[in-house]
C-alpha positions in Angstrom: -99.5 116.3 -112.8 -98.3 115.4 -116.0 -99.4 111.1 -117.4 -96.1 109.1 -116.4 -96.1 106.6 -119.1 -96.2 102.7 -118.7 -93.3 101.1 -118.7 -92.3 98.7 -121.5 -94.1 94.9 -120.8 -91.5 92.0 -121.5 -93.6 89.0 -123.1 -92.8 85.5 -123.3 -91.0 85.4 -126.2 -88.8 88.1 -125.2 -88.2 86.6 -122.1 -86.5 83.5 -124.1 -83.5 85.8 -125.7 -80.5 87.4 -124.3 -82.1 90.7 -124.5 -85.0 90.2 -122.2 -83.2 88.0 -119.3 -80.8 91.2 -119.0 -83.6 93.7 -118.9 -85.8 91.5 -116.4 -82.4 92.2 -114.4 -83.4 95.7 -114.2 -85.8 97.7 -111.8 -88.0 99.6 -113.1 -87.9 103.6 -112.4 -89.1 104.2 -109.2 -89.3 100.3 -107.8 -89.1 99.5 -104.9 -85.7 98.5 -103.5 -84.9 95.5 -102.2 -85.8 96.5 -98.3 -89.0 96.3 -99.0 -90.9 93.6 -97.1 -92.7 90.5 -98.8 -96.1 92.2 -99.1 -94.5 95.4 -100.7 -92.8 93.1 -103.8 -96.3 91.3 -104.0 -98.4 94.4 -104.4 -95.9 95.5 -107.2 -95.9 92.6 -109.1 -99.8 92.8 -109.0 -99.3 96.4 -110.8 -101.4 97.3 -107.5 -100.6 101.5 -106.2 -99.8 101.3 -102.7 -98.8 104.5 -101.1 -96.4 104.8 -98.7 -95.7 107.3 -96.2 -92.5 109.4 -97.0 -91.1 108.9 -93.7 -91.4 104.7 -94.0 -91.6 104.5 -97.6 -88.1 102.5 -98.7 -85.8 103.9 -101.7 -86.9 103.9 -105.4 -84.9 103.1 -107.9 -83.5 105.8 -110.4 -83.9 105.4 -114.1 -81.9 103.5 -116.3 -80.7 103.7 -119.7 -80.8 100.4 -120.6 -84.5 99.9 -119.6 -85.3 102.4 -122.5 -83.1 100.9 -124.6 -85.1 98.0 -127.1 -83.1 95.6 -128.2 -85.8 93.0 -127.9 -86.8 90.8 -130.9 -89.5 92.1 -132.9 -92.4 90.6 -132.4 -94.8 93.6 -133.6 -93.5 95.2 -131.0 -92.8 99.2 -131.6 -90.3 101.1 -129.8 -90.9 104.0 -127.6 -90.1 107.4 -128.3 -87.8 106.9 -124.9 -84.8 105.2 -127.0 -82.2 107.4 -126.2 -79.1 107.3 -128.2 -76.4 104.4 -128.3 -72.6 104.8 -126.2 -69.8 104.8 -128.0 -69.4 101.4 -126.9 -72.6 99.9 -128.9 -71.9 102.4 -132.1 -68.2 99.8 -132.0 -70.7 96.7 -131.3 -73.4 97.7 -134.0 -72.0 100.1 -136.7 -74.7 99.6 -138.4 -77.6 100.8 -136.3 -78.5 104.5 -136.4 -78.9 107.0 -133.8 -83.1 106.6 -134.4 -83.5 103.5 -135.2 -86.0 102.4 -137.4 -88.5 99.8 -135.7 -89.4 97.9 -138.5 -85.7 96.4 -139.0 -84.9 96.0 -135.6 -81.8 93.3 -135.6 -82.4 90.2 -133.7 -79.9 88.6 -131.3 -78.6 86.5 -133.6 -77.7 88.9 -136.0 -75.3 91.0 -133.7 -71.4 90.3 -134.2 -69.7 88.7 -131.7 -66.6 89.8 -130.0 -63.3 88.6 -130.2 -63.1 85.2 -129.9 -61.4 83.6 -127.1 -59.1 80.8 -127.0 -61.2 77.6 -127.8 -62.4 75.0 -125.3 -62.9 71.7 -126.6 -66.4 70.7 -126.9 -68.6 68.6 -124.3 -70.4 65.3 -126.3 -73.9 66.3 -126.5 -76.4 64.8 -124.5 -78.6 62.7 -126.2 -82.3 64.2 -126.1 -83.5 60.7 -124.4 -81.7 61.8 -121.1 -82.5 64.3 -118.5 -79.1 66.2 -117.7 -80.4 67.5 -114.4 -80.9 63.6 -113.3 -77.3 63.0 -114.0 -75.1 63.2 -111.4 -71.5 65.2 -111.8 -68.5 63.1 -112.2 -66.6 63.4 -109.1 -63.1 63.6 -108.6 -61.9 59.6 -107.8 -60.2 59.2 -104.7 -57.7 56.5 -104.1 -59.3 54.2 -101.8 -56.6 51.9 -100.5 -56.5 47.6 -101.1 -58.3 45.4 -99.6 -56.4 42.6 -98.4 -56.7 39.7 -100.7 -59.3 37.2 -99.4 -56.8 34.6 -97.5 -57.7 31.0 -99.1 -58.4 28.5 -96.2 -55.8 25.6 -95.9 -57.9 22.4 -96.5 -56.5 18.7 -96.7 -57.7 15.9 -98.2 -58.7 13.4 -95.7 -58.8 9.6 -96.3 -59.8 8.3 -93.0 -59.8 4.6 -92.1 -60.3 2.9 -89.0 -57.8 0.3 -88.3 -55.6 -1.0 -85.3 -51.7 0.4 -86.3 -50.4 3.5 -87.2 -47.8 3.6 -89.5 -45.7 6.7 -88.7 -44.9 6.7 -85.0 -41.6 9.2 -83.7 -39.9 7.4 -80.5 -39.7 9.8 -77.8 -36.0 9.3 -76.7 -34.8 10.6 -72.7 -33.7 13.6 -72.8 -29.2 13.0 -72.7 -28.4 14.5 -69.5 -26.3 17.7 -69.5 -23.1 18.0 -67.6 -24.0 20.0 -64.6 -22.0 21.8 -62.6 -21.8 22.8 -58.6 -24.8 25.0 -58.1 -23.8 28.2 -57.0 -25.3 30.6 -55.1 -29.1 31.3 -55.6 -28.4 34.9 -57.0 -26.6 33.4 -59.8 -29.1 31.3 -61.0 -32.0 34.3 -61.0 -29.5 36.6 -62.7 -29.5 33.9 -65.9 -33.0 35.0 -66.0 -33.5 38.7 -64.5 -30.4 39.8 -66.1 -27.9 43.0 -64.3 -28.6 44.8 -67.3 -32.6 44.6 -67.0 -31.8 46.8 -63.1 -29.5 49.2 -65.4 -32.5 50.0 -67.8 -35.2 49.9 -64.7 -33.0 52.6 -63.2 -32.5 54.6 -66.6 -36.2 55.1 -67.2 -37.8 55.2 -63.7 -35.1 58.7 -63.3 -36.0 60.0 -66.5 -39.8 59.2 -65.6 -39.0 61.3 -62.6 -37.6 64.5 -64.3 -40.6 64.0 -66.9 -43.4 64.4 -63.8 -41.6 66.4 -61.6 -38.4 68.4 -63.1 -36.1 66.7 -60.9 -34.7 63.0 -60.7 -34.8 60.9 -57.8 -31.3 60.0 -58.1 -31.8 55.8 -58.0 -29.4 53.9 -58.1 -28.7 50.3 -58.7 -28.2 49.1 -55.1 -31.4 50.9 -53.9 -33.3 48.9 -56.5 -32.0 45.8 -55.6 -33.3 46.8 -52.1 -36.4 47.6 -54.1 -36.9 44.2 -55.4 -35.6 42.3 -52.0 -38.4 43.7 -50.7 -40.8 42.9 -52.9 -39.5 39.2 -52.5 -39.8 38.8 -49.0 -43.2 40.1 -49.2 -44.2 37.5 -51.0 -43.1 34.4 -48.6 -43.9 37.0 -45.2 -47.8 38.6 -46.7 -49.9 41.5 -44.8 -52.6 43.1 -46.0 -50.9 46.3 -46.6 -47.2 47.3 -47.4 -47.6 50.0 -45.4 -48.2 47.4 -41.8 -44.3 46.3 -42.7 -43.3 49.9 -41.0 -46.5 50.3 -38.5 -44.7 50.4 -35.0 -48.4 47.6 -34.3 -46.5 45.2 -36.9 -43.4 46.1 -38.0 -41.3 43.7 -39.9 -38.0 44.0 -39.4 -36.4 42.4 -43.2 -38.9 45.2 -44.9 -38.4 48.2 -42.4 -35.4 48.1 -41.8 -33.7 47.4 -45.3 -35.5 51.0 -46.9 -37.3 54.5 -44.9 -41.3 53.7 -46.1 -40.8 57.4 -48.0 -38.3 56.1 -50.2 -39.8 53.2 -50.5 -42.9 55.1 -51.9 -40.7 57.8 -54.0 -39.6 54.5 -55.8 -42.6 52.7 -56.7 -44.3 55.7 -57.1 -42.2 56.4 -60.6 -41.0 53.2 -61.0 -41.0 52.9 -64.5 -39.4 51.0 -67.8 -39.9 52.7 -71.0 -39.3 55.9 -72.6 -42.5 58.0 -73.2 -41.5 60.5 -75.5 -40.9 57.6 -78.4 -44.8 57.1 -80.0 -45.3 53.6 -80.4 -49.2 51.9 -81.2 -48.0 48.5 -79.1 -50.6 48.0 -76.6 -47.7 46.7 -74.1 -45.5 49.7 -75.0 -44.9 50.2 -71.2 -43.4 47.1 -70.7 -42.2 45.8 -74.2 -38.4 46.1 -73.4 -38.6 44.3 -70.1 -40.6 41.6 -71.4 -38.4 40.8 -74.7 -35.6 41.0 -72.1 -36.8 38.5 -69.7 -37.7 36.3 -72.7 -34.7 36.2 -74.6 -32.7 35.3 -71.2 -35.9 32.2 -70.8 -34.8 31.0 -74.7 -31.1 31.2 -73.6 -31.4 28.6 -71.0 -33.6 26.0 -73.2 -32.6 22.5 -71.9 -36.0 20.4 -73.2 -37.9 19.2 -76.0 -41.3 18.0 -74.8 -43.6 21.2 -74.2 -46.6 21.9 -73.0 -48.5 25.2 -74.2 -51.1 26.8 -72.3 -52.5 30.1 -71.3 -51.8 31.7 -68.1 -54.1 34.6 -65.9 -51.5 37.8 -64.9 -53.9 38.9 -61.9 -55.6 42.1 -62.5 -59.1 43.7 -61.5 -58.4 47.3 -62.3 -60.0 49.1 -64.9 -57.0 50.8 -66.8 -55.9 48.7 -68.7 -59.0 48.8 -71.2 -59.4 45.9 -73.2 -55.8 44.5 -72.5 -57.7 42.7 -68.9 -59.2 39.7 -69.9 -62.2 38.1 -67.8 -61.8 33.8 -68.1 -64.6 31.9 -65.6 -62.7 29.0 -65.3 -59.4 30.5 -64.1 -58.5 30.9 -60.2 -57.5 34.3 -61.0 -60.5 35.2 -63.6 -59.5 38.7 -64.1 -56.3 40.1 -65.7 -54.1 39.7 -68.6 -53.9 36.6 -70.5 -50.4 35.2 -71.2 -49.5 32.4 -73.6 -46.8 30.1 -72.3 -44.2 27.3 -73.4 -43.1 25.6 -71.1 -41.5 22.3 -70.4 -42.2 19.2 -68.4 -40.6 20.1 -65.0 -42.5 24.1 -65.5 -39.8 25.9 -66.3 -40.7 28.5 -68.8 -39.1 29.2 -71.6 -41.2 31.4 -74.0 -44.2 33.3 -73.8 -46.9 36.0 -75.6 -49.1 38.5 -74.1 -52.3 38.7 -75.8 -53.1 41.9 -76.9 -56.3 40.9 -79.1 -55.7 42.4 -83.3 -52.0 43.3 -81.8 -51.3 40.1 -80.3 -48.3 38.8 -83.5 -47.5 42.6 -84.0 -43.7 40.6 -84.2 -44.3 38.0 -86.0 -44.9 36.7 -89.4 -47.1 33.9 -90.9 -47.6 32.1 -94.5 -51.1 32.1 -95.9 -51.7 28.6 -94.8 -51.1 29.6 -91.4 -53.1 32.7 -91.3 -56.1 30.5 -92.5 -56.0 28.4 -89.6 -57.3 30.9 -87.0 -55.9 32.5 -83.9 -55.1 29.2 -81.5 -53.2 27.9 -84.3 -50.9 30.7 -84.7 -50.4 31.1 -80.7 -48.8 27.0 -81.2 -46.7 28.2 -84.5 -45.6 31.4 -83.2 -44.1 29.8 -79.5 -42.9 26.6 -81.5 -40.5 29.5 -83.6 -38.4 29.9 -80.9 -37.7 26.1 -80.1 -34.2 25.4 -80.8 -33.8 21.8 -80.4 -35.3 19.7 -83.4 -37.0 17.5 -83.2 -39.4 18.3 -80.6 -42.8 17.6 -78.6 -45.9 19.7 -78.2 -48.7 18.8 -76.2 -52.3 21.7 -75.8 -55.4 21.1 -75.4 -58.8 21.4 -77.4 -58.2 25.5 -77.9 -55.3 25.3 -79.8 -55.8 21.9 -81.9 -56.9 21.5 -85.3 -55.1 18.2 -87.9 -54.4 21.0 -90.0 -52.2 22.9 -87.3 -50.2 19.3 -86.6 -49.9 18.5 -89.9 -47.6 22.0 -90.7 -45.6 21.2 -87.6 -44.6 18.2 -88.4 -44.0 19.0 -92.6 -42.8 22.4 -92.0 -41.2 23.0 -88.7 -40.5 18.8 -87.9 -42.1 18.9 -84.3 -44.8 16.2 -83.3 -47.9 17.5 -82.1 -50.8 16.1 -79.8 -53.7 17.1 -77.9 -57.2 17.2 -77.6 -59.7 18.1 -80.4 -63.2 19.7 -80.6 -66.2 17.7 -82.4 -66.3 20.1 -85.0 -62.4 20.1 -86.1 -62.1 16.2 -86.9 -62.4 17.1 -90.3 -64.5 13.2 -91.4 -63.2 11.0 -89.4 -66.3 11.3 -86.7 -68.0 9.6 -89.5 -65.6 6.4 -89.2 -65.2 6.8 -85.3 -68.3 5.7 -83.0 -70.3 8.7 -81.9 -69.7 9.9 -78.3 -73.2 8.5 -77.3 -72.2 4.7 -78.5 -68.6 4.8 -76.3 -70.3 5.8 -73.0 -72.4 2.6 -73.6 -69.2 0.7 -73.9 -67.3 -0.9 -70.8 -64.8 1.9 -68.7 -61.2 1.8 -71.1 -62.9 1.3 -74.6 -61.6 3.1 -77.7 -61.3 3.5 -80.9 -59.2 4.8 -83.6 -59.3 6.5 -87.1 -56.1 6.9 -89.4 -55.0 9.2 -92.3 -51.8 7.0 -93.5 -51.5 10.5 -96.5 -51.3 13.1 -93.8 -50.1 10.6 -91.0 -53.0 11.5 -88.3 -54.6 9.3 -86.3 -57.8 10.0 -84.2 -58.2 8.3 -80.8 -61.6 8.3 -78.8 -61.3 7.0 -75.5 -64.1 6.5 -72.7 -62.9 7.3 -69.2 -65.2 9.1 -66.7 -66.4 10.5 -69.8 -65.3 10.6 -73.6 -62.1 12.6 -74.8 -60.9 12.6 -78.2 -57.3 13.4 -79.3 -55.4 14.1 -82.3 -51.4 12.7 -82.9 -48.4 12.6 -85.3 -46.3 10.7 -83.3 -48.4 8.0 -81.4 -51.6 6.2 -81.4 -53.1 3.6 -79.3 -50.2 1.0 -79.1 -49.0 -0.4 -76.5 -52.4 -0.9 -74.9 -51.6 -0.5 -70.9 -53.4 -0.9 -67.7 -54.0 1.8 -65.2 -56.5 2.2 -61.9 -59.2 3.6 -61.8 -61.5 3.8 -59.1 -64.8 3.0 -59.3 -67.9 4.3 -57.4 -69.8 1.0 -57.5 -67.2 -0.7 -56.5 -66.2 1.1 -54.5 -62.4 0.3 -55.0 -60.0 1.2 -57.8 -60.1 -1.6 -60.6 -57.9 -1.9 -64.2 -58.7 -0.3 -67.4 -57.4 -0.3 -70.4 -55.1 3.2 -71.5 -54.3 3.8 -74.9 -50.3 5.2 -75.4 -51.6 8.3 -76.2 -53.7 9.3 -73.7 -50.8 8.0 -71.1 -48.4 10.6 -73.3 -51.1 13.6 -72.5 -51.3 12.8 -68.8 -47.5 13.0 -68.3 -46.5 15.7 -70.7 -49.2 18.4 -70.6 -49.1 19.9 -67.1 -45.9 22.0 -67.2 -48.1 24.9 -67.6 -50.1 24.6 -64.7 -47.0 23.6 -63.0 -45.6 26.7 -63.4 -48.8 28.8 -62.2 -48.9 26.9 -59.3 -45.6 27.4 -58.5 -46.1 31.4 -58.9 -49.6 30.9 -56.6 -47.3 30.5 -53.6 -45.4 33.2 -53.1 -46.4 35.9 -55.6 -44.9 38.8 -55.4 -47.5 41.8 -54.1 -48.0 44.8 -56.3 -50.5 46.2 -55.7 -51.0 49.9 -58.1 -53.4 52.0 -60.7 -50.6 51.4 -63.6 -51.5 48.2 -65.2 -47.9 47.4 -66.6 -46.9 47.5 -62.9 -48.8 44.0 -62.7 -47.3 42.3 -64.9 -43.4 42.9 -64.2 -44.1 41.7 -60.9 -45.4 38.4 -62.6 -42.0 38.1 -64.8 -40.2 38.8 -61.6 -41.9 35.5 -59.9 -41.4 33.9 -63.1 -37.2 35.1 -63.2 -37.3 33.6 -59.1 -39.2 30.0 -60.2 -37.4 29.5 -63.6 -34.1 30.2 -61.1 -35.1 27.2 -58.6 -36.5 24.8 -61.3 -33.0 25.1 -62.8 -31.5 25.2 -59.3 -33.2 21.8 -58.0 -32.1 19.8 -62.0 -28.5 20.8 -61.1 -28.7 19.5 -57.5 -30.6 16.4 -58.8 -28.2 15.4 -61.3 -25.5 15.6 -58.5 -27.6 14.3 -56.0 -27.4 17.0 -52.9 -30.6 18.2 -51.3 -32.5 21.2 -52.6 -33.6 24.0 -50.6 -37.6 24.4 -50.8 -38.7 27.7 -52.9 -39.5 29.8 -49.9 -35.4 28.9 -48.7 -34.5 29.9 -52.0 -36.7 33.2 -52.3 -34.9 34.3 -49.1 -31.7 33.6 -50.4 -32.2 35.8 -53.5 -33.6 38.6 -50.9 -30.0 38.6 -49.0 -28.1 38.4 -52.0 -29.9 41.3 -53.7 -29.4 43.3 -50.1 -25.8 42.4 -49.0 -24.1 41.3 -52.5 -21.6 43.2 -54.2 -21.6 46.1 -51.3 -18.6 47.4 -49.0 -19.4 46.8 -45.5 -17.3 50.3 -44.2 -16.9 49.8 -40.3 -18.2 53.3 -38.2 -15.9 55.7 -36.8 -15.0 54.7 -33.3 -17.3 57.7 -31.9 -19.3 57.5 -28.5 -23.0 58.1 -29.4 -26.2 58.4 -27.2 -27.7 55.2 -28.3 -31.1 55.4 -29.3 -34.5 54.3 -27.9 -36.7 51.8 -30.1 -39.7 53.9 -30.4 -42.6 52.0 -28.5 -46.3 52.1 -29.6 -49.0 54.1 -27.3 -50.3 51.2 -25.1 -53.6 50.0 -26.1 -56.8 51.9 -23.9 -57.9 48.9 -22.0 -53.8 48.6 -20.1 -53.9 52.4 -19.3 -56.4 52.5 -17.0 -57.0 49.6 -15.5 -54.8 51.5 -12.1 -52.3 48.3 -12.1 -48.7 48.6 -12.3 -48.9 52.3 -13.8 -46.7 53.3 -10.6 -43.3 55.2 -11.1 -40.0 52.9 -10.0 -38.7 53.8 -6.3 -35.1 54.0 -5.7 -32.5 54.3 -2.7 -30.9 57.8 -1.9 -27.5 56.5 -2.2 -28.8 56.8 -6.3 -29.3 60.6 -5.8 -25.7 61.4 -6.7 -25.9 59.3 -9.9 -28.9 61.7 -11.3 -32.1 59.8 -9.8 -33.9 61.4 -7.5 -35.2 59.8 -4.7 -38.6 60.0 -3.7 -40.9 59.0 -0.8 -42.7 55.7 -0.6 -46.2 55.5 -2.2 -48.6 53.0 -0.8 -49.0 51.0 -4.3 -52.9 50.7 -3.6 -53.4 54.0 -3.1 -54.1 56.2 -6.0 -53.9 60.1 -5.3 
């Protein structure tokens, strides 16, 4: 067996050129292929012989060309006599080099012509030798990242607080001029000034298109069965069991709920009752009872009479759990679960505007300056209901949530209503430093006060000890006219004289229209009972429609001085006006029917057998010919 010659050993240096990174590219004759395993590629790099069998040996490589071919540097390298002759493509490349080259003048990389040049690219700036290029980071592509919102400057004043006697800038609070009232009408009339004919059109729209949407088909409602709807939803609130269903048990029926609507109609309607349209995409968080609720609200605006308000928030009863974050949970609230609402409402509890908070969403509708978006989110509730007030000047009375001298101080500039209400510690901006502390007024006698003025932003501070120490901010009023009121006393057991600054007696008679009106709601509410949160609170705006309609009711019999019906009287006049309003009473064809047995419920266990008085009647024989038949006499103490 012929000597099979070494192949050619690439050094270092001609590692470093062009030349020798293309032939370490190439396997030599007879390599292994790339198949082999780990051990295989080792033992060849080592210049090791391993033998392999020929059945598991992998494929060799062939020879090449190119790995005879020296076109390495010369280093004192000499070539093989293995060159084999140039292509006709190298003779174009290098004209110069002869078919047996001569070893001695072997051309280095740098002296071999380039090819056509291409199209120039403009040069990179060199990196300076100082820095490591594969430290650097590539440039990436900038992405536009969108604004931040500005940073929204917080509105400050500049207090000069001073603790004198008189304030300067009181507003008189005129009576209200009395409004020419007419003859109240019916009940109906007065809730349809609130729970408008066209809110039942819409209702009646959407809960049939709900229909087709979940089933295919509509359940054909129409107005009058709606009215029936909500007539029985009324009456349910004065006549209360604990489930709808007992109003059409044979044990309890009631005869204004069972016999008004079939219990399967009854269920087919609130079942997909419904009042908005789902196919429009909307991100409100009350999208399924938006329309209603700007409904109702705009009719509440349109029958403003007032100008002393009182704003609060107000618990929409809820405990179920799909409403997500919408429910609210507040300890000191009868109802603590549910929705919190936002009310305006005036002296007497009517309500006239409200806002359902909806947390990041809850002014989706509204706009604010930059000095009232700096004042935080009690502030805005006040600004956003005070909007809507249409008679100016006006009153508005909350309490410690919603106050802040900065909040009462835009009202007044800005909108011209007078503000007052209780105030947190940390909102009285200095002027706890001119007031006495908290801790020196409960040593004082029961009645004492004291009082710190801003004549530049016309505020005025009071601090007043009672049963314990309250603190309230003004525009309109301060202490004067000192009065007396009662009080009783536990040592004395006996109620005894105190002094009461004006303010605090404006607080006590203008600040409970809210809980007025929740009261008001807390005796008949409306039962509603369902998984669909929005269901909730239409049922709410239908008790407020009902109670707005008597408040308004009971002013126009006052002013005329005839008695008023109570509410539950007036809720049952609104539940025959819905049912018997408006409708053609057709008399029946004159037509002889069977008349029909009231269906009578099983007796109970204990009456069945108990063998008393379960005997069949006896009758003559002269009844025989009428259709009874006449049977013997059965000793009624015997039982066969």
């Amino acid at each position: 067996m012929s000597a099979r010659k070494k192949p050619a050993v690439l050094t270092k240096h001609a590692l470093l050129t062009r030349g020798g990174r293309i032939l370490a590219l190439i396997p030599t004759e007879n390599a292994l292929s790339d198949d082999g395993n780990a051990s295989d590629v080792d033992d060849e790099l080592l210049g090791a012989q391993v033998l392999h069998s020929d059945s598991s040996s992998p494929a060799r490589s062939i020879a090449s060309s190119l790995e005879r071919l020296n076109i390495l540097d010369s280093d004192g390298e000499t070539s093989t006599d293995e060159n084999v002759r140039l292509t006709p493509v190298f003779q174009e490349v290098y004209p110069n080099l002869s078919l047996e080259p001569d070893c001695s003048t072997i051309p280095t990389i740098s002296d071999i012509p380039t090819l056509p040049a291409t199209p120039a690219t403009p040069a990179t700036p060199a990196i300076p030798a100082t820095l490591n290029p594969r430290k650097t980071r590539s440039k990436r592509p900038t992405v536009p990242v969108a604004k931040r919102s500005r940073r929204i400057k917080k509105f400050v004043l500049c207090y000069k607080w001073k603790r004198t006697a008189a304030f300067q800038h009181k507003a008189i609070m005129e009576d209200e001029p009395e409004i020419d009232s007419k003859t109240p009408t019916i009940p109906l009339d007065y809730f349809y000034k609130f729970f408008s004919p066209d809110v039942i059109t819409d209702i009646v729209e959407q809960t049939n298109a709900y229909s087709v949407e979940k089933t295919g088909r509509s359940i054909e409602l129409v107005e009058d069965e709606l009215r029936d709807f909500l007539a029985i939803h009324i009456i349910m609130g004065v006549v209360s069991m604990p489930s709808y269903t007992d109003y059409w048990s044979l044990q309890y029926r009631f005869g204004l709920v069972a016999d008004l609507m079939p219990i399967k109609r009854y269920q087919k309607i609130r079942r997909y009752l419904h009042f908005v349209d789902n196919s429009s995409d909307n991100s409100d968080r009350y999208h399924k009872i938006r329309p209603i609720v700007e409904k109702i609200r705009a009719n509440c605006l349109a029958q403003e009479v007032e100008t002393k308000f009182s704003i609060d928030e107000m618990m929409i009863p809820y405990k179920g759990t799909k409403a997500g974050k919408r429910r609210q949970y507040m300890k000191d609230k009868p109802n603590k679960w549910g929705f919190k609402n936002y009310i305006r409402a005036g002296v007497s509890g009517m309500i006239y505007d409200f806002i359902l908070y909806g947390g990041e969403d809850t002014f989706r509708f509204h706009n604010f300056t930059e000095e009232e978006l700096s004042l935080g989110f009690g502030a805005q509730v006040v600004i956003t209901l005070c909007k809507s007030i249409k008679k100016i000047p006006a009153f508005v009375f909350c309490d410690n949530f919603f106050s802040c001298p900065e909040l009462f101080y835009i009202l007044r500039e800005n909108y011209g209503i007078f503000g007052l209400g209780t105030i947190r510690k940390n909102r009285l901006r200095g002027a706890d430093a001119v007031l006495r502390t908290e801790k020196e007024m409960k040593k004082k006698p029961r009645g004492a006060y004291d009082q710190a003025v801003c004549d530049k932003n016309r505020l005025v501070v009071v601090r007043w000890n009672d049963n314990k120490v309250v603190t309230l901010v003004s525009t309109y009023v301060g202490t004067e006219p000192v009065e007396k009121i009662k009080r009783y006393c536990k040592e004395a057991k006996q109620k005894v004289e105190v002094n009461c600054p004006q303010v605090v007696k404006e607080i006590n008679k203008h600040m409970g229209g809210v809980d007025l009106a929740d009261m008001l709601i807390s005796l008949y509410r409306t039962p509603f009972k369902t998984r669909r949160w929005y269901v909730g609170i239409f049922a709410q705006l239908l008790d407020i429609c009902i109670n707005n309609a008597w408040l308004s009711y009971r002013n126009d019999c006052t002013k005329i001085k005839i008695k008023t019906m109570p509410l539950k009287a007036f809720r049952y006049e609104i539940y025959e006006g819905l049912k018997k309003n408006r409708r053609a009473v057709i008399d029946p064809p004159d037509i002889k029917k069977r008349p029909q047995k009231a269906i009578q419920p099983v007796p109970v266990e204990s009456s069945r057998f108990d063998n008393v008085g379960h005997f069949m009647t006896m009758t003559s024989q002269a009844n025989a010919k009428s259709g009874y038949v006449s049977l013997p006499e059965v000793n009624p103490g015997i039982v066969n």
